[in-house]
C-alpha positions as CSV (number, residue, x, y, z in Angstrom):
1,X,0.0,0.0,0.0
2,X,1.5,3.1,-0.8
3,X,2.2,6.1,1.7
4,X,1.5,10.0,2.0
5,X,3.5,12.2,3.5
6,X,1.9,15.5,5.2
7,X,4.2,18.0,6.6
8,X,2.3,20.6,8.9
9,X,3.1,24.3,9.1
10,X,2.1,24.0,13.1
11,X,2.8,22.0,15.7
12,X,1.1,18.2,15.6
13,X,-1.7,17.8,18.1
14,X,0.3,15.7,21.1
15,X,-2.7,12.9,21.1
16,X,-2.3,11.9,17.5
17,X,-0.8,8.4,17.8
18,X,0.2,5.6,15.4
19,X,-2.3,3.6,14.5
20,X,-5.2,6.6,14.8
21,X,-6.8,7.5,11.1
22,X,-5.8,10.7,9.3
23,X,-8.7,12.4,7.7
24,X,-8.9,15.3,5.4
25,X,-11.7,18.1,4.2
26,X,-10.4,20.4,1.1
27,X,-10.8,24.3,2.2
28,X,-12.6,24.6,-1.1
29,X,-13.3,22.8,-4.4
30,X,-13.3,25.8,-6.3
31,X,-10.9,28.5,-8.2
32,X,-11.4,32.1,-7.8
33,X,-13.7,32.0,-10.8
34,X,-15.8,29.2,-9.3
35,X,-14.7,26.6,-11.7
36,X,-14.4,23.2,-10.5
37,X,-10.7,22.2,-9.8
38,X,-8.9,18.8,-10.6
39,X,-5.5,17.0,-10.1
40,X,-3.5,14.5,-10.9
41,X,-3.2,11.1,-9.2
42,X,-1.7,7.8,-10.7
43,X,-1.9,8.7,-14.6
44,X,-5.5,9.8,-14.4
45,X,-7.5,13.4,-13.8
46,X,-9.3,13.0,-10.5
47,X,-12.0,15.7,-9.2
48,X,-10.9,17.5,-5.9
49,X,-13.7,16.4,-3.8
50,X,-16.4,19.6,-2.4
51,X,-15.5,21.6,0.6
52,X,-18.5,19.4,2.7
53,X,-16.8,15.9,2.3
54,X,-14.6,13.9,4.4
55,X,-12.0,12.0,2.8
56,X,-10.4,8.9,5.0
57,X,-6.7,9.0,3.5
58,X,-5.6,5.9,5.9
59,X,-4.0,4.0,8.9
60,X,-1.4,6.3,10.4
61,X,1.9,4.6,10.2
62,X,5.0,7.4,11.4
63,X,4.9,10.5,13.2
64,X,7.4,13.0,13.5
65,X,6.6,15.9,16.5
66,X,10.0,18.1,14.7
67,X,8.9,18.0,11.3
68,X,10.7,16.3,7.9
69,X,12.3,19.4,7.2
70,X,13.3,22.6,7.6
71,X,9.5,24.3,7.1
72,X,7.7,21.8,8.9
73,X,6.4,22.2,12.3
74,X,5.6,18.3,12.2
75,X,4.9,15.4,10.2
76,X,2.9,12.8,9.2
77,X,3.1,9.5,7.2
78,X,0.0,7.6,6.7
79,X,-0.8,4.5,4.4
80,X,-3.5,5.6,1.4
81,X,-5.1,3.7,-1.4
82,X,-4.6,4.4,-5.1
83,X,-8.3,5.5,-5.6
84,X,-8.0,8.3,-2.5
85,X,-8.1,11.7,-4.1
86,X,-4.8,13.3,-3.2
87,X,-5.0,16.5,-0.7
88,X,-3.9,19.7,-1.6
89,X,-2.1,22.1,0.2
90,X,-5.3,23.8,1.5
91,X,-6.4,20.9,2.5
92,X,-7.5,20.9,6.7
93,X,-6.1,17.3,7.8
94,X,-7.8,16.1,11.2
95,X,-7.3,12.3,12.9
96,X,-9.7,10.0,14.6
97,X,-9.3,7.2,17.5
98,X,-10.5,3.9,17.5
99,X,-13.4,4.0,20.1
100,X,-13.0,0.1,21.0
101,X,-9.0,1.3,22.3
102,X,-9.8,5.0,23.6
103,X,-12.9,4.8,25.6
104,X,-14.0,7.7,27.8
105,X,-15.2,6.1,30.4
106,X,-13.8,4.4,33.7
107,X,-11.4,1.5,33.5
108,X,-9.6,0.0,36.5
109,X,-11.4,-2.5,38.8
110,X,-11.4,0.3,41.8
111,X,-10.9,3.9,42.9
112,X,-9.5,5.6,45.9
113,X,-10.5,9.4,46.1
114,X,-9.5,11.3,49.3
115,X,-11.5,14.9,49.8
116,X,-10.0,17.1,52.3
117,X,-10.9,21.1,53.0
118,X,-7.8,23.0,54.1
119,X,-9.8,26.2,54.7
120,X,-10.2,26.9,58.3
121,X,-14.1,27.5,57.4
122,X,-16.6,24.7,57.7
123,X,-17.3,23.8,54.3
124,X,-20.4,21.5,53.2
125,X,-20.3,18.9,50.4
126,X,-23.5,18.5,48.4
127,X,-22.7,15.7,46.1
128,X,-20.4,13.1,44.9
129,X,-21.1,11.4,41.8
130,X,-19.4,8.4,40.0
131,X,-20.1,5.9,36.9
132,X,-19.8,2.6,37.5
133,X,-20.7,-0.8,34.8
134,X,-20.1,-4.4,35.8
135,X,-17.9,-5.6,33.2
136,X,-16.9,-9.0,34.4
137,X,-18.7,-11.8,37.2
């Protein structure tokens, strides 16, 4: 499977991970005259997809927090298929998570939370709230 390199202007979002998804929306998919643009990919004219679509490029593979080269804030190497329209260099690049890996919600099989009040003032606690789920018997 080939591979796409992306070298970002700004520093890389610290969560981005191998393994996570690289995503991209084009700014716009239109000149300054409002025709429709196009480029180039493997031999054959391709339509820049509209400024409302979201294309998956692929399986992030590398990730470089310095940047490839001298201009680059960071970079990014990601695995893409033939068919995925290329990006261009307006082109607003974002990253998802695998849910099943990265849930939100508790994990661990306890907690231990301490609470303590180090004004000298009585102080009153209204609530404490937690979320709990069995997950194993």
């Amino acid at each position: 499977m080939p591979n796409i390199t992306v070298d970002f202007i700004h520093p890389l979002n610290e969560s981005v991970q191998v393994g996570d998804i690289l995503y991209y929306v084009n700014a716009s998919s239109e000149d300054m005259q409002g025709n429709s643009v196009a480029h180039e990919s493997s031999g054959s004219q391709a339509a820049i997809p509209s400024s409302n679509t979201i294309i998956e490029v692929g399986e992030i593979t590398e990730i470089d927090y310095t940047g490839g080269n001298g201009n680059a804030e960071g970079q990014i190497v990601a695995n893409i298929q033939n068919a995925t329209p290329l990006p261009t260099n307006t082109s607003f690049f974002f990253f998802g998570k695998d849910n099943r890996a990265n849930m939100a919600s508790l994990l661990g099989y306890y907690a231990e939370v301490e609470m303590v009040n180090n004004d000298t003032k009585k102080a009153e606690l209204y609530s404490v709230g937690s979320e709990i789920f069995e997950s194993s018997k």
